[in-house]
N, C-alpha and C positions, 0 to 999 in steps of 0.2 A: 677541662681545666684550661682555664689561660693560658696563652705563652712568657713567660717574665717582662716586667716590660723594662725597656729604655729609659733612664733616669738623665733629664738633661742639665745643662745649667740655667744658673739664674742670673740673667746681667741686664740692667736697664730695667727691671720690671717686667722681663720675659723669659718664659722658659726656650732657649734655644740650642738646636743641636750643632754640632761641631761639625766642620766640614768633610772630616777624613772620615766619619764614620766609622772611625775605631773604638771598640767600648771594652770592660773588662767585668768578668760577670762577680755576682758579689755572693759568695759558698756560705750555705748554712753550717759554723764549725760542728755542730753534734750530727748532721749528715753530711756528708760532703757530695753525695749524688741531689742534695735539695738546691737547684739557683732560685735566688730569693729576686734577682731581676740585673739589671747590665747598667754599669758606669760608663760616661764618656771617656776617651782618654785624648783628653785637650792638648790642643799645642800652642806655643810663647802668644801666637797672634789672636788664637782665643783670651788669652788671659791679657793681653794687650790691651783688649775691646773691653770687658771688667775692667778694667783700672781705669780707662775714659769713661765709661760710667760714674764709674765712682768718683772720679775728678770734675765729672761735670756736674755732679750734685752736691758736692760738699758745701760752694758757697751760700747755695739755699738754707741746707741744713744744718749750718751753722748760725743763720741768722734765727732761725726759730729759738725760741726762748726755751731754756733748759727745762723746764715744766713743761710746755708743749712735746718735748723732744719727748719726757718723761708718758707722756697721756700714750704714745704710742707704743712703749714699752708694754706698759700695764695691758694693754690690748692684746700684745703678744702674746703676755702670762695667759690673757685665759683663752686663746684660742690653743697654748700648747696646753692647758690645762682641761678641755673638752676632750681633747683629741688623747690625753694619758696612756688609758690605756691602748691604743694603738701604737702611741709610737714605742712604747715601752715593749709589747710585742714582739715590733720590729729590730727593736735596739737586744733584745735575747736571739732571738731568730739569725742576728747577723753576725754577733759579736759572742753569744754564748753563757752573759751573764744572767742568774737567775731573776724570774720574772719578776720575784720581789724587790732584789738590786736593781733591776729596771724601773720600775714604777718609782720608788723610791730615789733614785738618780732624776725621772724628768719631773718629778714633784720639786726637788733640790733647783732645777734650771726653774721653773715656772715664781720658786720663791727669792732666786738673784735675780729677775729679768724686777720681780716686783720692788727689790731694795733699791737696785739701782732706777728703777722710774724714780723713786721717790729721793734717790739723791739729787736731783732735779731741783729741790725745795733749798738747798744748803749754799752756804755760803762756799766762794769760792776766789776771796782774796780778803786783803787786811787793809786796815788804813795806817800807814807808819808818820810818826814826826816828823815833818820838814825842819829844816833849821832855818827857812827861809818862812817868815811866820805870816806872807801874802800868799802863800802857795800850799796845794792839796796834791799830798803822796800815796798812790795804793798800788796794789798788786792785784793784776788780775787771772785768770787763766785762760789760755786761748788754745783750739784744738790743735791736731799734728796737723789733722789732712784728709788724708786717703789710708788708714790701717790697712794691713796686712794680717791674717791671723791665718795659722798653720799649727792643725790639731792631730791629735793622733788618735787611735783607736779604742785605747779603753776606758773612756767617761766621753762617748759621741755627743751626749746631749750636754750636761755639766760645764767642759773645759769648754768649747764653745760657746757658750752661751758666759758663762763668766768672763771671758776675753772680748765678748761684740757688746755684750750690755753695756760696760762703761766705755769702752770707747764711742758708743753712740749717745749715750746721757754727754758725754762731753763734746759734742759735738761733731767728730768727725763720721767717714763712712768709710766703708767696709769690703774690703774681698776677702773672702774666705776659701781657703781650700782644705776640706776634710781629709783625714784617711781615709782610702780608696777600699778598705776592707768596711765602713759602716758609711758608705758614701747614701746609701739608701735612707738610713736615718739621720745624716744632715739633712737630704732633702727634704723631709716631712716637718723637719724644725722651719726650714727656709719657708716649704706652705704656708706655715701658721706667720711668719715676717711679711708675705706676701697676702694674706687673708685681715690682714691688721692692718694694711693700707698703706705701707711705709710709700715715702716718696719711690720714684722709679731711681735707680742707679744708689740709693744708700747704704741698702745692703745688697752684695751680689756673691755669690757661689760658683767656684769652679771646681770640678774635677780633674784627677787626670792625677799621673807619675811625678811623686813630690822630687824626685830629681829635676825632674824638667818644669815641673809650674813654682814648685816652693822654690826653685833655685832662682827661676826668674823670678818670683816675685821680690826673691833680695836685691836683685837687682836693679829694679825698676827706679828710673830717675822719680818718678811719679809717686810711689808710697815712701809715703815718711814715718809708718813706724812698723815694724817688724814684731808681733808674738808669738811665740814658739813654743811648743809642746811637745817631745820627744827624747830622740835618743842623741847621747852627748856628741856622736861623731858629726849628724846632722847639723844640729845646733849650732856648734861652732863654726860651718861653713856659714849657716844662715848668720851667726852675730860677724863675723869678715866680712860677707859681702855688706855687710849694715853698713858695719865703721868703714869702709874703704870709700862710701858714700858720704857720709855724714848723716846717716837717719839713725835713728832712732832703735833699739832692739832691745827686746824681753826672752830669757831664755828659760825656760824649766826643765832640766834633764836628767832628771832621776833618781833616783836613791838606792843605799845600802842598808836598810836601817837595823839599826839594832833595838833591842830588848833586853832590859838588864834585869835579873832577879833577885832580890838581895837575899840574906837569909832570913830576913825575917818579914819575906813576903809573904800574902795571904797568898799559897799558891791556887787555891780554883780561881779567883781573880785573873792572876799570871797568865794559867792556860786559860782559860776561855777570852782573853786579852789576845793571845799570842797564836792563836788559832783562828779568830777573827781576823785580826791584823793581816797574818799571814797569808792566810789560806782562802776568804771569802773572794771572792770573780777571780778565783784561782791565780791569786796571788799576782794580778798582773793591775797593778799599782805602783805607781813612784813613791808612795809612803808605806807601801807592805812589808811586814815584818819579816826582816830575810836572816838575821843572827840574833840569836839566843845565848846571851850572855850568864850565866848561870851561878851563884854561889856552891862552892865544891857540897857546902853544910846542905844543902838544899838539893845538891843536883838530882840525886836517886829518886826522890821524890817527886819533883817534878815532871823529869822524864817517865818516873811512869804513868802519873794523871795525863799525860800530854799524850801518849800513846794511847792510853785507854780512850779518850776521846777521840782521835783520830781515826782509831780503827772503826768508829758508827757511823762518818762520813758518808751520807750518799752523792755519787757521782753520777751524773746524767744528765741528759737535758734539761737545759735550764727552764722551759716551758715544764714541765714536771712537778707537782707541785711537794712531793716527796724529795725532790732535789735541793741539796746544798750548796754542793760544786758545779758547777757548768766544766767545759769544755776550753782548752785553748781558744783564742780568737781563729786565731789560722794553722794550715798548714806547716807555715813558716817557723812560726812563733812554735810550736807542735815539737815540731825538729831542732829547735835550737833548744826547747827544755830539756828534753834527753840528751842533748851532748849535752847538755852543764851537768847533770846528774851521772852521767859515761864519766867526765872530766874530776868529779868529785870523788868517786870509785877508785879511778886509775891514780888518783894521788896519792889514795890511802884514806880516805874517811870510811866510816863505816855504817852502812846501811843500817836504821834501824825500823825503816817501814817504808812499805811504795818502792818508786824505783824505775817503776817501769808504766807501761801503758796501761791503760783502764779495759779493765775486761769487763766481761759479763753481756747477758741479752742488755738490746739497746746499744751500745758502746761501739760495736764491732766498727761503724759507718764515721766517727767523728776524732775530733782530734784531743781525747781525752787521757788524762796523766794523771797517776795514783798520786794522790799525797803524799809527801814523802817528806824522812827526816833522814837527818845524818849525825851522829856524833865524831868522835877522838878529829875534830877539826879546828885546823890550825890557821892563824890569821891572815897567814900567807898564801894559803891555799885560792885557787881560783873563783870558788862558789863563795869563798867568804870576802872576795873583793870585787869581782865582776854583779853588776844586775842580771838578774837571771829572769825575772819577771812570770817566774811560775811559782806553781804550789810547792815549793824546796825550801824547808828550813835547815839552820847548820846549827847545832847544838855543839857549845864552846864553854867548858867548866874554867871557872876562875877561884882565885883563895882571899880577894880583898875587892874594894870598891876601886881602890886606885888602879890596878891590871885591870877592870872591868873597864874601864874608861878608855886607858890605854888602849884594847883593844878595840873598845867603840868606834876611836877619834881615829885608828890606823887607818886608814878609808879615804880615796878621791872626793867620796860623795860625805854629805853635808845635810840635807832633807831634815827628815825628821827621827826622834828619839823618844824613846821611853822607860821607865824606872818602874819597878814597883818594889815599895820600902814602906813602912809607918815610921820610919825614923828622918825628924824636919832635917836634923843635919845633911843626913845621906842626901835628904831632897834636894836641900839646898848648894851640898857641892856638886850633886848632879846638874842642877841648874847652869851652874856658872860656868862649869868643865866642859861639858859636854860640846862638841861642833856641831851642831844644826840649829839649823833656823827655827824647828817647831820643837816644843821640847813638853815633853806629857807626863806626867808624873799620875802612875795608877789608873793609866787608860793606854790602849790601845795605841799602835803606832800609826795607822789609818786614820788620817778624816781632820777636819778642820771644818770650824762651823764658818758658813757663807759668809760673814760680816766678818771675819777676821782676818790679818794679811796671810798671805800663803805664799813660801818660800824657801829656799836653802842657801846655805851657804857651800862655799868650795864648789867642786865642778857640779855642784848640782844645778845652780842658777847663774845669774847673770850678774845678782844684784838686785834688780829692781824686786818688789813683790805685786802678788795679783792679787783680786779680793779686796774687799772692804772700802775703805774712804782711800788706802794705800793705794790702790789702783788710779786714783788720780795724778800721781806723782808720774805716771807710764804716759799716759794718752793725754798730757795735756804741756804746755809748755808756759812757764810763772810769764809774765807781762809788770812792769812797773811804768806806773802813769804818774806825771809829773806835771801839777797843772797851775799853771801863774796868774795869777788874777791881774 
């Protein structure tokens, strides 16, 4: 057998290693004795040399016409679209999720790289009224520069690829620096950027300790726009150093989201909504369903169908094709779901399944957590306002729509929400009431289709949104031309 190999960066159109020769290996979460291969772990003046790359191509590819930009896009799709099943493999193999959610996540990246080629074709400014009737007024858009994008771990192929596609349909170029836990299948995405022929320096790739590269990257006199995908304490350092600069920053960090039941939901809907939401790539989702809002008329009910399915759940390897649940991503993330579940306990909730570690043959080797529910929890409680980012649901009975809300909206985060009612009222003061940005009435609190914006409100985001035509509002900067005859 092989020995793992060395996974380097990409900067200028070359794979190059880092001078310190420090790497960090990258752990199979369902074995932890499996290394799947070694990360560089770069320093400022690695990521230095990317950003002149990328500053010294942007002029060029900028000048190329947003169609031509677009032909190279499309070239992308289908070299990450050959390569599917592999990278999807790899994206299970490092991160944990099941191979189905893998394949189905880089299908999702192959069908944004293809929308945004084709935004390429659209318009991208207006003609407005002069009041000077010798003279022609328009708006154009003109790129940032050199992006920055800093992703996190669980959609490696997705949030990536959503964040570079349009900022390269609009002309700028690119540094990327992955989570260092699927740093493997950034690179095989980056293959397929480099097997499509992009210019040398448009897109480039670093590894390495988001302390030290994501931090310089905020700081870098040189990128003008900053997007962000993670955890809100990061985030915020990454949107300060933006603004303290004057560039540009997108933040996405997290969610609490709830699920509200009314009484007169169809409940197998409900759970198999709230189960999905919740619990699929083991709940480690900024739109996963983490509070379960419940009509008192309904709660018994519910809760039992929601156990009964919970308890058929198979946990294992996500390669497995008997598998539901995969594994934590890491170690880390491992240890932090069971203190929030230890935390849940010790406050007084009460366990009504899981709880603890996954057993059974197979299990002993990886970083696997029973599904788990909690009832008699209360909104103040830590699991019902911290991100937990595991399979942990809080089951919270209510006696009216209005207390449902309330407790909804009690919350830092802002993400996304969902209802399930046949009643248009209920929908419609859900609509209006509710705080978040995506709001689902009779589906799922997970997911948003590719062409739509994607975003929250309160600490969840920044403000701006990503996704769809919205994403131009991010990566581009208006222009008004003013021309006298």
């Amino acid at each position: 057998m092989a020995a793992p190999k060395t996974y380097l960066n990409y900067v200028g159109g070359e794979w190059k290693a880092v001078s310190s020769e420090l790497v960090e290996a990258s752990i199979n979460p369902a074995n932890r004795h499996e290394t799947l291969g070694y990360l560089q772990l770069s320093s400022v003046d690695d990521l230095n040399e990317a950003i002149a790359a990328a500053k010294d191509a942007k002029l060029a590819w900028r000048r190329l016409s947003a169609p031509a930009r677009g032909e190279f896009l499309f070239k992308v799709a289908n070299h990450i679209e050959r390569r599917l099943d592999e990278i999807a493999e790899m994206m299970t193999r490092e991160m944990g999720k099941t191979l189905l959610e893998a394949k189905g996540e880089t299908a999702r990246g192959v069908a944004i790289l293809r929308y945004y080629a084709s935004e390429g074709m659209r318009k991208i400014g207006d003609v407005i009224p002069s009041t000077d009737s010798a003279a022609l007024m328009f708006t154009t858009r003109v790129p940032l520069g050199v992006v920055g994008v800093i992703t996190p771990w669980n959609f490696p192929v997705a949030i990536p690829i959503w964040k570079m596609a349009p900022a390269l349909i609009y002309g700028n170029t690119v540094v990327f620096k992955p989570a260092q836990e699927t740093g493997i299948t950034a690179a095989l995405i980056i293959e397929c950027f480099h097997e499509a022929g992009l210019p040398a320096g448009v897109v480039n790739m670093i590894t390495g300790d988001g302390g030290v590269i994501g931090q310089a990257m905020a700081d870098h006199p040189d990128i003008h726009g900053v997007t962000f995908t993670g955890s809100n304490t990061v985030g915020k350092r990454v949107g300060q150093s933006a603004l303290a600069r004057g560039a540009k920053y997108q933040l996405e960090m997290g969610g609490k989201n709830p699920v509200i039941v009314a009484q007169d939901a169809d409940l197998d809907l409900a759970v198999e909504a709230t189960i999905s939401g919740g619990l699929r790539s083991t709940g480690q989702k900024c739109t996963a369903t983490s509070r379960v809002i419940v009509h008192s008329e309904v709660y018994e009910a519910f809760k039992m169908k929601l156990l009964q399915k919970i308890q058929v759940i198979r946990v294992g390897s996500g390669l497995e094709a008997v598998t539901w649940m995969g594994p934590c991503a890491s170690e880390k993330q491992f240890r932090t779901v069971l203190s929030y579940i230890a935390k849940g306990v010790e406050e007084g909730g009460t366990l009504l399944c899981g709880g603890g570690e996954g057993r059974g043959q197979g299990l002993e080797n990886g970083f696997f957590v029973e599904p788990t529910v909690f009832e008699n929890i209360s909104s103040s409680m830590t699991i019902a306002q911290e991100e937990i980012f595991g399979p942990v649901l809080a089951l919270i009975k209510v006696d009216s729509l209005e207390e449902a809300l309330q407790i909804a909206n009690d919350i830092k985060f802002g993400l996304s929400a969902s209802i399930f009612t046949r009643d248009i009222s209920t929908m419609l003061t859900f609509m209006n009431e509710i705080d978040a940005g995506m709001v689902r009435v009779n589906a799922e609190s997970a997911g948003v289709e590719l062409h739509a914006p994607f975003g929250g409100v309160k600490q969840s985001s920044s403000g701006s949104r990503e996704q769809g035509q919205a994403a131009i509002e991010f990566y581009t900067d208006i222009k008004t031309v003013f021309i006298k005859s």
